[in-house]
Phi, psi and omega in degrees: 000320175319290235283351208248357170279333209269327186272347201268344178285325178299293183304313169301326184275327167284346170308301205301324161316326204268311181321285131041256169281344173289258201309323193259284183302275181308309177309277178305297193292265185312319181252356214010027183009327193239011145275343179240152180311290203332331213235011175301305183288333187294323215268322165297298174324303176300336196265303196299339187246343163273358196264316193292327197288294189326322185282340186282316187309264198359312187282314201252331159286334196218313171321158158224011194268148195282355188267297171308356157284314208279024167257313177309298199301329187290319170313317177288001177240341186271005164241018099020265156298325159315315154299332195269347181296319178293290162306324147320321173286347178241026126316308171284322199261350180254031166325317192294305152291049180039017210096171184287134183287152196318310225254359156276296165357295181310304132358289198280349187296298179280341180274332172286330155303315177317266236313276159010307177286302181326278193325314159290316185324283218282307167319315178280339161265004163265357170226201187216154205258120164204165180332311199280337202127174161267131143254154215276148194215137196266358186302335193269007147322302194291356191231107176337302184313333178306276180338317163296292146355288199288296151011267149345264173306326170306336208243338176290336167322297189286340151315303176284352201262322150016267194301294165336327196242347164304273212295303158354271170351276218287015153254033168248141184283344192270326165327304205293300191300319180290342178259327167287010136277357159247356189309327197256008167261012153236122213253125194204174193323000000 
């Protein structure tokens, strides 16, 4: 059981890297995703899955109520669905740039894996196997490492929630309009 708090943190902290830089630089910064038509729908798929991730940790990392897991699992499917809406769509939206480039791909490949494996990793130490199905078990309470876990995840929140409420923002014209009048007073890579 350890080993599966340990790996889902490990997959969650390489996510939150790569998302990170994916999601914060490249989306937002370098490309500006929610400045181009083309590139409108991908940037709601992006607002809908940073806004859905701080509640999915929350529920399924730190939460310990049995409502808040099957509500994470409904999150969790609905970002799912939300990613394949997103990967259908960026062809068209990254038109300007001939496509996503190879080595983005790449980026979202691995990053979409971390974030995935955490979310199974931490769902399989919350449930347990028996004559009945999997069902859901409290057992995984009982484990120091859980606390880390929980740790862990408290401190990654405020961060997504960040990120989450950037992309909000900035699908808004008044958004749009408060960061292209400061976009050059800020300095960055």
């Amino acid at each position: 059981m350890e080993i599966l708090f340990f790996l889902s943190i490990i997959s969650l902290l390489s996510f939150m890297i790569l998302a990170t830089y994916d999601g914060a630089y490249l989306h937002l910064w370098k490309y500006e995703l929610f400045n181009r038509e083309e590139s409108s729908f991908e940037h709601k798929t992006h607002t809908i899955r940073a806004l859905l991730f701080p509640a999915i940790v929350y529920l399924l990392f730190i939460d310990i109520s049995i409502a808040g897991f099957w509500i994470a699992l409904a999150l969790v499917v609905t970002d799912l669905i939300v990613l394949g809406l997103d990967a259908y769509s960026e062809k068209e939206s990254r038109s300007f740039m001939n496509g996503l480039p190879q080595w983005e791909y790449i980026v979202h490949l691995f990053a979409n894996s971390f974030h995935f494996a955490a979310i199974i990793l931490i769902i399989a130490a919350r449930t347990t196997i028996t004559k009945e199905g999997i069902l859901y078990s409290a057992e995984f309470m009982s484990y120091s490492s859980f606390e880390t876990v929980q740790f862990i995840a408290v401190n990654i929140i405020p961060g997504a929630v960040i990120l989450g409420l950037v992309h909000l923002l900035l699908s808004f014209d008044f958004g749009r309009r408060l960061y292209n009048s400061n976009r050059l007073k800020i300095t960055c890579c």
